[in-house]
C-alpha positions in Angstrom: -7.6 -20.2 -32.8 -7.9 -16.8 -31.0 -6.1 -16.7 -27.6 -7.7 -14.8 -24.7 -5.5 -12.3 -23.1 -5.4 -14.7 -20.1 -4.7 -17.7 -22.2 -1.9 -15.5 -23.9 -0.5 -14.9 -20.2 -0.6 -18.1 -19.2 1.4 -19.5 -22.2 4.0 -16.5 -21.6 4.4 -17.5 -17.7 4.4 -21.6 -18.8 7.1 -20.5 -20.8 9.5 -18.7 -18.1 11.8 -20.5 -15.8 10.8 -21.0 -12.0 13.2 -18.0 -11.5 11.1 -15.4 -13.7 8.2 -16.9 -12.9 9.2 -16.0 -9.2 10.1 -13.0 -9.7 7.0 -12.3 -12.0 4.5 -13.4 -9.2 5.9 -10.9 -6.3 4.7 -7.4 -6.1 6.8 -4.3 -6.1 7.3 -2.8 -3.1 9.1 0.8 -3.0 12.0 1.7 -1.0 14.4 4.2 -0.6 16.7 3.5 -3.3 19.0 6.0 -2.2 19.5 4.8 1.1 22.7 2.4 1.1 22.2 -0.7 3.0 23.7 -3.8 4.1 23.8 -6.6 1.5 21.4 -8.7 4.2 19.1 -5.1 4.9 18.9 -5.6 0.7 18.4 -8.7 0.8 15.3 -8.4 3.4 14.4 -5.7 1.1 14.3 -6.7 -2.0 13.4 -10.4 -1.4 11.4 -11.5 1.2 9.3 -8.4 2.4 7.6 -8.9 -1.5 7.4 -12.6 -1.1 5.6 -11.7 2.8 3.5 -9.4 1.0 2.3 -11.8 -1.5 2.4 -14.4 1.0 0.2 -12.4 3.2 -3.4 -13.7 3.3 -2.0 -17.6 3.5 0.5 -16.6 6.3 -2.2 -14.7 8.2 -5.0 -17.7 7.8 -2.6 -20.0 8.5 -1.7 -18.2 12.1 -5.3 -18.1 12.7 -6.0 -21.4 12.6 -3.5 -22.7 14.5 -4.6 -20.4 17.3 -7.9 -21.1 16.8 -9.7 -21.0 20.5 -6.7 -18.7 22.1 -7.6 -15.7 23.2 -6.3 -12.7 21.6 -5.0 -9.3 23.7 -6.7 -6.5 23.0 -3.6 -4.0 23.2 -1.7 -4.2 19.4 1.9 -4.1 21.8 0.6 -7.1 24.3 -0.7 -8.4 20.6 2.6 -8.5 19.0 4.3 -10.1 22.2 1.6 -12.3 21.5 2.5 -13.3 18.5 6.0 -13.6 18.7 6.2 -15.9 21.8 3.6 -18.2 19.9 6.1 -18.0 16.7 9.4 -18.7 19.6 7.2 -21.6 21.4 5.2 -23.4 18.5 8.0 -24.3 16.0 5.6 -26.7 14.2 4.0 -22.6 13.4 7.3 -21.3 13.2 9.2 -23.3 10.6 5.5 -23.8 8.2 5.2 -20.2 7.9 9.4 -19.8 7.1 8.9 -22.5 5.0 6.1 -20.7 3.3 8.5 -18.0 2.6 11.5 -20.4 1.6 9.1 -21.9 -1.0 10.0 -19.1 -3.0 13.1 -18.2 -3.0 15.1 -18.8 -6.4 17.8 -21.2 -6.6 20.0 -18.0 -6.2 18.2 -16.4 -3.0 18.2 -19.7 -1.5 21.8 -20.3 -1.6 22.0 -16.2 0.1 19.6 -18.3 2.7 21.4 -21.3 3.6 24.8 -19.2 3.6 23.4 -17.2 7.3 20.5 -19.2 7.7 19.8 -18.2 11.2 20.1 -14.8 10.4 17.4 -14.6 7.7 15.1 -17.1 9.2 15.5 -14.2 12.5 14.2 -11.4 10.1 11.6 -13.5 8.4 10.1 -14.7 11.7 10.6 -10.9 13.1 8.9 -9.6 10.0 6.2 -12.6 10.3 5.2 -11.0 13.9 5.5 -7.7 13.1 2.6 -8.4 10.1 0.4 -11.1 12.1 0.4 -8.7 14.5 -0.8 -5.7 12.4 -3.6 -8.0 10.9 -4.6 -9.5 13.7 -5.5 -6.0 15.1 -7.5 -4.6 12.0 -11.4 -5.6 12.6 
């Protein structure tokens, strides 16, 4: 039996634990590694902006639909106020698309999560704004 490269993949990624398999799905993002930041700035970082960015196209349809009908400003700053009073008003929104960002975390990250919850779930839902926003203005 000769295995495809994708079959060959998909036995080596049913074959990692749901941490590597985590890890393996998000995409790199470069920073400056020379910059020396706060463990939460690392954290941001190194953890959630990948999962944002691979979360991206479900986070950003999801919005959409659940604004579906509102009218959109046509200024990207009146846009992003937008945005982030109906991520402060609609908390049925707000906590789905943490949650979509939650959902994967590793055991480890999670326990980073729940130790300043309010904290992180303040960056993700700043960060969540910041890049409904920017897609929300792109035609």
């Amino acid at each position: 039996m000769a295995f495809t490269f994708n079959s060959w993949l998909l036995v080596v990624f049913y074959n990692m634990n749901r941490t590597e398999q985590l890890l393996a799905l998000r995409p790199e993002i470069t920073t400056d590694s020379e910059r020396i930041s706060l463990p939460k700035e690392a954290f941001q970082n190194n953890v959630l902006r990948p999962i944002l960015k691979f979360q991206n196209e479900a986070v950003v349809s999801f919005f959409k639909a659940q604004i579906k009908g509102a009218t959109l400003p046509d200024f990207k700053a009146e846009l992003h106020d937008f945005v982030q009073q109906r991520l402060q008003k609609d908390m049925v929104t707000r906590n789905t698309l943490v949650g979509m960002v939650i959902g994967f975390l590793s055991e480890e990250e999670l326990a980073v999560f729940l130790a300043d919850k309010n904290e992180v779930s303040k960056r993700i839902v700043e960060m969540l704004s910041q890049r409904i926003a920017n897609q929300l203005s792109q035609p």
